[in-house]
N, CA, C and O atoms as CSV, one atom per row, in Angstrom:
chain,resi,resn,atom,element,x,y,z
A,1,UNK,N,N,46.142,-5.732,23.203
A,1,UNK,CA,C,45.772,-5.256,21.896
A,1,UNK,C,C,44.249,-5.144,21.763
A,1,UNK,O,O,43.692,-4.209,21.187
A,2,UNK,N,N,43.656,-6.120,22.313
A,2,UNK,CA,C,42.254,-5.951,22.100
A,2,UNK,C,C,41.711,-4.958,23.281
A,2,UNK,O,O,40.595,-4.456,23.149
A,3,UNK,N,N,42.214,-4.780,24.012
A,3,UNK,CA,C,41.708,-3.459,24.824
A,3,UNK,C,C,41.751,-2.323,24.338
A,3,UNK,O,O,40.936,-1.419,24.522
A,4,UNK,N,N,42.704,-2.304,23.688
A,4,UNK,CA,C,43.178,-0.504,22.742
A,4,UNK,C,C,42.247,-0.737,21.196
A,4,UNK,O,O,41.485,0.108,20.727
A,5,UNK,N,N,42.482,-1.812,20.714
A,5,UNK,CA,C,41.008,-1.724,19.544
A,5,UNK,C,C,39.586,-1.724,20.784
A,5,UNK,O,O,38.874,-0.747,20.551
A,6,UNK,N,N,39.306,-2.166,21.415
A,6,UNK,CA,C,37.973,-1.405,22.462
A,6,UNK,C,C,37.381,0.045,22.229
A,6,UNK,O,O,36.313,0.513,21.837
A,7,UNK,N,N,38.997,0.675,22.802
A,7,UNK,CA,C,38.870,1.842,23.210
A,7,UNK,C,C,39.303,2.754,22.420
A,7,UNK,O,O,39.597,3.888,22.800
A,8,UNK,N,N,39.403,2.237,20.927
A,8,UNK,CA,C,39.813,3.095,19.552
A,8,UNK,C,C,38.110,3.106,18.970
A,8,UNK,O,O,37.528,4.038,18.416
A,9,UNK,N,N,37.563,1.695,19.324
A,9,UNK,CA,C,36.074,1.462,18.841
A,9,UNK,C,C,35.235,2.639,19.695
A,9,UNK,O,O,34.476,3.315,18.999
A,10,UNK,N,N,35.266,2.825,20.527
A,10,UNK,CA,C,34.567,3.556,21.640
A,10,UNK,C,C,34.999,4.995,21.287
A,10,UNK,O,O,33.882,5.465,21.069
A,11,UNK,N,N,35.917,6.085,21.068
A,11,UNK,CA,C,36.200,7.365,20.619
A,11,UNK,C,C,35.393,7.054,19.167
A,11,UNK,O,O,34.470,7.742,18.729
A,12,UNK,N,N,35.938,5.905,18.556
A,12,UNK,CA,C,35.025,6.290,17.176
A,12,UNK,C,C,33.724,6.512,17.237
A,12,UNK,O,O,33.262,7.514,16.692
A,13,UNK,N,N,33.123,5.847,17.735
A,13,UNK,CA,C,31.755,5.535,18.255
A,13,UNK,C,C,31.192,7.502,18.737
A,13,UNK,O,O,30.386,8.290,18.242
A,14,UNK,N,N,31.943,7.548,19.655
A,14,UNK,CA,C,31.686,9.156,19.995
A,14,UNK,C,C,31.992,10.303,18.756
A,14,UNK,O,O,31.330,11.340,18.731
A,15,UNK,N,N,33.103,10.016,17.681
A,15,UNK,CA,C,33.321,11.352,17.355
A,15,UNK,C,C,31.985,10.941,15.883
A,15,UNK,O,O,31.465,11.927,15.360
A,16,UNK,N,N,31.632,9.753,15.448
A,16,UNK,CA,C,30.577,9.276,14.905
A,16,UNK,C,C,29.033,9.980,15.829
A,16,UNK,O,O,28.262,10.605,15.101
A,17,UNK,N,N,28.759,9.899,16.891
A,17,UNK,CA,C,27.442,10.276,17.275
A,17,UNK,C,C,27.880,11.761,17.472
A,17,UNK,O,O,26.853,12.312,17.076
A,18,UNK,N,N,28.540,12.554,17.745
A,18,UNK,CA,C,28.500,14.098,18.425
A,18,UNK,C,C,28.005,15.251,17.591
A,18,UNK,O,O,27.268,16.190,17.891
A,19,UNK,N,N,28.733,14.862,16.226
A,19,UNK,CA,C,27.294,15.747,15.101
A,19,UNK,C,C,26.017,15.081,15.061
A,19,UNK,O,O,25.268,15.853,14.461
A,20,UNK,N,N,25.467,14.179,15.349
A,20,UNK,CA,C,24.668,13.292,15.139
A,20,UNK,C,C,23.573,14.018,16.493
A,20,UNK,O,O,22.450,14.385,16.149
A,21,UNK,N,N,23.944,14.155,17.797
A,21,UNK,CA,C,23.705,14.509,18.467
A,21,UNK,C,C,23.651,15.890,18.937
A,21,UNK,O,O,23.031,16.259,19.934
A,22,UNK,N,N,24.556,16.866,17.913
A,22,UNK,CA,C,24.432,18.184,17.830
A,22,UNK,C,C,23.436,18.359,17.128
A,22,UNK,O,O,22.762,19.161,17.774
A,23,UNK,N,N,22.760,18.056,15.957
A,23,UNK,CA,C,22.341,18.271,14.721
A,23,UNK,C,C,20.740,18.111,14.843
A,23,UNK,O,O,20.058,18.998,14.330
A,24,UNK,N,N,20.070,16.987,15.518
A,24,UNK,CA,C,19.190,16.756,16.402
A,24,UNK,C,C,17.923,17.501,16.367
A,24,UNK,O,O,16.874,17.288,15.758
A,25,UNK,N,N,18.375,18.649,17.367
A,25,UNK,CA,C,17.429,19.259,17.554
A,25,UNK,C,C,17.237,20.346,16.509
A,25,UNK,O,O,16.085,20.345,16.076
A,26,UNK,N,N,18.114,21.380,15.915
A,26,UNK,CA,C,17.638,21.965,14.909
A,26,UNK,C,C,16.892,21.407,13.799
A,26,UNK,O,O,16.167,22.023,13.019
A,27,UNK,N,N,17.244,19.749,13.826
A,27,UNK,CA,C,16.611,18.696,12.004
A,27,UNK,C,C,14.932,18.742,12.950
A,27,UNK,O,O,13.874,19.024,12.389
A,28,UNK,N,N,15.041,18.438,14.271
A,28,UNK,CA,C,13.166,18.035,14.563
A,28,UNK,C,C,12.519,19.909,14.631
A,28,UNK,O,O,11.308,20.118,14.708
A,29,UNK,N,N,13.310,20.815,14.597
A,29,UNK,CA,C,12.823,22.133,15.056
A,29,UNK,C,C,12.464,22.454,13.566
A,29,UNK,O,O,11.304,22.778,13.312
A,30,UNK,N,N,13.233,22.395,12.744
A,30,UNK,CA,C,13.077,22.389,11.176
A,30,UNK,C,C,11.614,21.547,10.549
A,30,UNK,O,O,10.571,22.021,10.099
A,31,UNK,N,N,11.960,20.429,10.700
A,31,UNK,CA,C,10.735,19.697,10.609
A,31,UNK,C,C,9.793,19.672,10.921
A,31,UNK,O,O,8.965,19.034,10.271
A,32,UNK,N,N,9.429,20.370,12.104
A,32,UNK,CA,C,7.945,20.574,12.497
A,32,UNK,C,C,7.515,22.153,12.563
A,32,UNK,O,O,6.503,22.707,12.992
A,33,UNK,N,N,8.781,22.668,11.920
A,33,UNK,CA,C,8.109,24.513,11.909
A,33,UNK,C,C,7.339,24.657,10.793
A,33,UNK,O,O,7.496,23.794,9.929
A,34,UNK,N,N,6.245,25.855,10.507
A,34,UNK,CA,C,5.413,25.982,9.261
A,34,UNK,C,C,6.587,26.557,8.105
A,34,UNK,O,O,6.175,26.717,6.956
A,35,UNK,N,N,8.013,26.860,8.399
A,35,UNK,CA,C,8.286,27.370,7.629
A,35,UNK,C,C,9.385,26.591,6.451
A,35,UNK,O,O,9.873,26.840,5.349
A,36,UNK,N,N,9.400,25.356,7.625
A,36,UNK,CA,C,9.904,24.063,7.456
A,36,UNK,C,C,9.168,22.867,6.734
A,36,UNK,O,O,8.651,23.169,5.659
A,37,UNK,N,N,9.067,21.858,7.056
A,37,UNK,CA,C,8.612,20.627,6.438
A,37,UNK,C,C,6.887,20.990,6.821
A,37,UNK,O,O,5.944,20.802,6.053
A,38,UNK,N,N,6.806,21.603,8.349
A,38,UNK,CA,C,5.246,21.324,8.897
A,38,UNK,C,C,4.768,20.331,9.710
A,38,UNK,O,O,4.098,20.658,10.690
A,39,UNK,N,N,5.036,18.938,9.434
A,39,UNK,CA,C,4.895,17.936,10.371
A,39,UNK,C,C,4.583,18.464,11.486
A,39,UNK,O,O,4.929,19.543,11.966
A,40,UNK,N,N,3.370,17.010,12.203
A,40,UNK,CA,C,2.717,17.255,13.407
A,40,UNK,C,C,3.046,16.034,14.084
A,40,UNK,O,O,3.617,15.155,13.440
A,41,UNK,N,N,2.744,15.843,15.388
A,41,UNK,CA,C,3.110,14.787,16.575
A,41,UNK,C,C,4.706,13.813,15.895
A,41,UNK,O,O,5.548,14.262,15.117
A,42,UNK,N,N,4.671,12.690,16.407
A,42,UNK,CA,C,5.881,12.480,16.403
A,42,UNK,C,C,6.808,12.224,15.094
A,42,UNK,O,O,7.744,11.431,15.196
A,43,UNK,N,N,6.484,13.073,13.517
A,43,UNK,CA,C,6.573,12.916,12.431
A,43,UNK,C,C,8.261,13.890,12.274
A,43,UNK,O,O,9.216,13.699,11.521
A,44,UNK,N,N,8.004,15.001,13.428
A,44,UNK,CA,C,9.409,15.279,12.952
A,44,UNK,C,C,10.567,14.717,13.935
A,44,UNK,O,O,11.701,15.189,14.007
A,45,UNK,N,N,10.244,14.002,14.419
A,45,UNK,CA,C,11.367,13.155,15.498
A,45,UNK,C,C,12.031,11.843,14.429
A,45,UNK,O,O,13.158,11.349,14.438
A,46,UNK,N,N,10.835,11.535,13.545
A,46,UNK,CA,C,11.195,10.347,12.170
A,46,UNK,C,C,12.058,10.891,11.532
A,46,UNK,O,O,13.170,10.365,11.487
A,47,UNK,N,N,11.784,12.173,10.812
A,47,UNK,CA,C,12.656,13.180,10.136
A,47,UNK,C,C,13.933,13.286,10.613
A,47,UNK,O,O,14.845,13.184,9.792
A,48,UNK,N,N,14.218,13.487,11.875
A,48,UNK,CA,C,15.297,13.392,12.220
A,48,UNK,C,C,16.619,11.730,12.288
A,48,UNK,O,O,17.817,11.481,12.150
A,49,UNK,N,N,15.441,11.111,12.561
A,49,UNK,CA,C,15.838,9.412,12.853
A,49,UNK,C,C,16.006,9.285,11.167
A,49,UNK,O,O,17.182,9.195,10.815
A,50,UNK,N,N,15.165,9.268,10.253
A,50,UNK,CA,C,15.386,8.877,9.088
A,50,UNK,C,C,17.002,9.782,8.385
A,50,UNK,O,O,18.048,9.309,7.941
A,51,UNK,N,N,16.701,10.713,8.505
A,51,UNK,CA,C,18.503,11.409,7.803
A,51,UNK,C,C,19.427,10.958,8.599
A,51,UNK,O,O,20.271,10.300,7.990
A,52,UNK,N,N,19.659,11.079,10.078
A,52,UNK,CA,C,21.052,11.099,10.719
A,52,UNK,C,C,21.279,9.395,10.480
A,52,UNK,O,O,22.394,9.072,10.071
A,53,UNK,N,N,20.339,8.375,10.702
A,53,UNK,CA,C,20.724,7.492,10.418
A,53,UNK,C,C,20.981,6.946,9.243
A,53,UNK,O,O,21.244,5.744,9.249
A,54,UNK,N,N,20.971,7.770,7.778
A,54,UNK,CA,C,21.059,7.291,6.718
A,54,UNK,C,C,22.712,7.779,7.079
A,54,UNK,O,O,23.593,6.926,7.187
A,55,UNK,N,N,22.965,9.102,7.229
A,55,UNK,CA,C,24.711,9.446,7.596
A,55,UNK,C,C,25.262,8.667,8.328
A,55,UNK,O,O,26.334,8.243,7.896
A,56,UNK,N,N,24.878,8.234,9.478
A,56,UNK,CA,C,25.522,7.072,10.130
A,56,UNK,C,C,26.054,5.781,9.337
A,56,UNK,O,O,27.197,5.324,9.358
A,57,UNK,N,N,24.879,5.284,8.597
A,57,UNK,CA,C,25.348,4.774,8.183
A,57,UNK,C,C,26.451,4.692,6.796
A,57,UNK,O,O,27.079,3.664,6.543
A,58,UNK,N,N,26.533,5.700,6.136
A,58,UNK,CA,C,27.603,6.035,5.720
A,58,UNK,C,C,29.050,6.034,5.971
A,58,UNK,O,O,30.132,5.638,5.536
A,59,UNK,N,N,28.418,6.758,7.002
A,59,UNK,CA,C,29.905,6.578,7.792
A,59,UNK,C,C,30.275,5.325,8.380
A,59,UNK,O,O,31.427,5.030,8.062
A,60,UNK,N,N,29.721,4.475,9.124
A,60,UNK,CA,C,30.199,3.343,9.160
A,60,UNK,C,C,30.573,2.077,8.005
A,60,UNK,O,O,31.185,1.032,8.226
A,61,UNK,N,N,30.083,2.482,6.933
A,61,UNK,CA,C,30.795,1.281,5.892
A,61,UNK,C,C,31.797,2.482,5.628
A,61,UNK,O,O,32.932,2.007,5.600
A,62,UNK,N,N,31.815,3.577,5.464
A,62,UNK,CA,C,33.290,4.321,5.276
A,62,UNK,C,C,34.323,3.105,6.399
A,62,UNK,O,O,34.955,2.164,5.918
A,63,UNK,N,N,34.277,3.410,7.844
A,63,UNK,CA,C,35.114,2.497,8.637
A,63,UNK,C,C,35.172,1.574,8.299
A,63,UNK,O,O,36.299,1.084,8.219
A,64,UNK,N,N,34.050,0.801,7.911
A,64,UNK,CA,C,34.224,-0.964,7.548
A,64,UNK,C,C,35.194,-0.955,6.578
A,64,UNK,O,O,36.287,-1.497,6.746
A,65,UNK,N,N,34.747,-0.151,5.175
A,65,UNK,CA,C,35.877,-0.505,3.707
A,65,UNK,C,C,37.195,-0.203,4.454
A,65,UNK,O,O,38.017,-1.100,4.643
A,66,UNK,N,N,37.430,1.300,4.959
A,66,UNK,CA,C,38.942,1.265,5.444
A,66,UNK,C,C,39.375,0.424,6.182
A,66,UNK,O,O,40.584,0.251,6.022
A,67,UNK,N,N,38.775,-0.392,7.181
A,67,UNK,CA,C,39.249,-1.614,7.475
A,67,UNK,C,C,39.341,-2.605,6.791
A,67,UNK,O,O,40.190,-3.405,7.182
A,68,UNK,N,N,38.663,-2.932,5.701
A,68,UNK,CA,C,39.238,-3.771,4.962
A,68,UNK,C,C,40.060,-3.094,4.700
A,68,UNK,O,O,40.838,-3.329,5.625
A,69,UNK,N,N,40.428,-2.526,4.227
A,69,UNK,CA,C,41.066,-2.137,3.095
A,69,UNK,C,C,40.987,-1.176,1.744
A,69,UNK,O,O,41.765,-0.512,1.060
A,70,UNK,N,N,39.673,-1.481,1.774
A,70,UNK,CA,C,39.261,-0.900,0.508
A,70,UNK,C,C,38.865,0.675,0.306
A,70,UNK,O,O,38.667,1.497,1.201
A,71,UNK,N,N,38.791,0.910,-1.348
A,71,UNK,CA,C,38.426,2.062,-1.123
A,71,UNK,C,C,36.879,2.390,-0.726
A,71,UNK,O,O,36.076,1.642,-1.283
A,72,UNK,N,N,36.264,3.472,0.223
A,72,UNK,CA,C,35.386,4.391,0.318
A,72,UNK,C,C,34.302,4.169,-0.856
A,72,UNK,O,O,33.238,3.843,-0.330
A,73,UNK,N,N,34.224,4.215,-1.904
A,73,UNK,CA,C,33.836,4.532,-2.936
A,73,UNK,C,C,32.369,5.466,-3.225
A,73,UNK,O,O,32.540,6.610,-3.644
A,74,UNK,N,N,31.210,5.072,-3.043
A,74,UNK,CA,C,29.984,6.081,-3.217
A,74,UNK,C,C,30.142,6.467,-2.120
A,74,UNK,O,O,30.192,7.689,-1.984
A,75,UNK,N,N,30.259,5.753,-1.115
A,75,UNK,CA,C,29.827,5.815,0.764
A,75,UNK,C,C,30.637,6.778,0.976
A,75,UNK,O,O,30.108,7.645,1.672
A,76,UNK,N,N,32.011,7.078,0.593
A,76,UNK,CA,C,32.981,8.373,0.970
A,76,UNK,C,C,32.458,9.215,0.493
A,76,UNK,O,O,32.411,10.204,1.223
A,77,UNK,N,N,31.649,9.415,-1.179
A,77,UNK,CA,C,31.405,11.213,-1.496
A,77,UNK,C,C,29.840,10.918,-0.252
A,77,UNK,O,O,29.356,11.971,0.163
A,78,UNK,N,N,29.340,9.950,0.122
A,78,UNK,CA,C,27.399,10.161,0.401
A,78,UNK,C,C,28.229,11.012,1.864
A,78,UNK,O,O,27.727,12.110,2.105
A,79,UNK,N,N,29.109,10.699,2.568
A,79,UNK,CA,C,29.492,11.105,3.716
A,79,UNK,C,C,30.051,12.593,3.985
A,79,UNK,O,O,29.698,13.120,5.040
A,80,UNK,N,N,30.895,13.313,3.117
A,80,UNK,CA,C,31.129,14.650,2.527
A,80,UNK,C,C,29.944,15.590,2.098
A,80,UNK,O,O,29.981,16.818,2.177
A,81,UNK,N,N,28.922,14.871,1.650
A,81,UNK,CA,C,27.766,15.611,0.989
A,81,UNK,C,C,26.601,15.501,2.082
A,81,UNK,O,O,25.877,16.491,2.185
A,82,UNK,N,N,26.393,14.609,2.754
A,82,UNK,CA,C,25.375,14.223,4.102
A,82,UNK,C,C,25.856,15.239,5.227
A,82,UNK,O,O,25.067,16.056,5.701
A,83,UNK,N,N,27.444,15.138,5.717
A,83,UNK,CA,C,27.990,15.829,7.049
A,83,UNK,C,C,28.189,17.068,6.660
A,83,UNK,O,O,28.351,17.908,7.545
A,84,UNK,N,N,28.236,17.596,4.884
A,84,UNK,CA,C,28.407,19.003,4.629
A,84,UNK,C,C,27.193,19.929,5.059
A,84,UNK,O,O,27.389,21.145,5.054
A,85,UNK,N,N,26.202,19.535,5.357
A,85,UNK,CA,C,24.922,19.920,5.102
A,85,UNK,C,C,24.690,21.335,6.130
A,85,UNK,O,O,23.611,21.927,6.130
């Protein structure tokens, strides 16, 4: 049992980073174009680190509450409105 929660943790883990990791390079290409944010040296690589990880973490207390149990509540609409983007 604890091998298959492992390896249920581990797909989550992936289908959690793969927009995260798609998304990437257009958020630092955005961020440092003039037509974009502008940012210079490593300011739009933050840009990128600062949003995807605010969605991440969304999404992971989404998993946590449904493992409890509970409902989603702000963290389910921040996750719909963050991954809609």
């Amino acid at each position: 049992m604890r091998l298959l929660v492992g390896v249920i943790a581990v797909l989550l883990a992936g289908v959690v980073a793969a927009p995260i990791a798609l998304s990437s390079h257009d958020i630092v290409a955005w961020a440092g174009s003039p037509g974009g944010l502008g940012l210079t040296g490593h300011w739009p690589l933050f840009t990128f680190v600062a949003l995807d990880t605010a969605a991440a973490v969304c999404v992971g207390m989404v998993f946590y509450t449904a493992w409890r149990g509970e409902p989603a509540g702000a963290f389910g609409l921040l996750v719909w409105g963050v991954r809609g983007r």
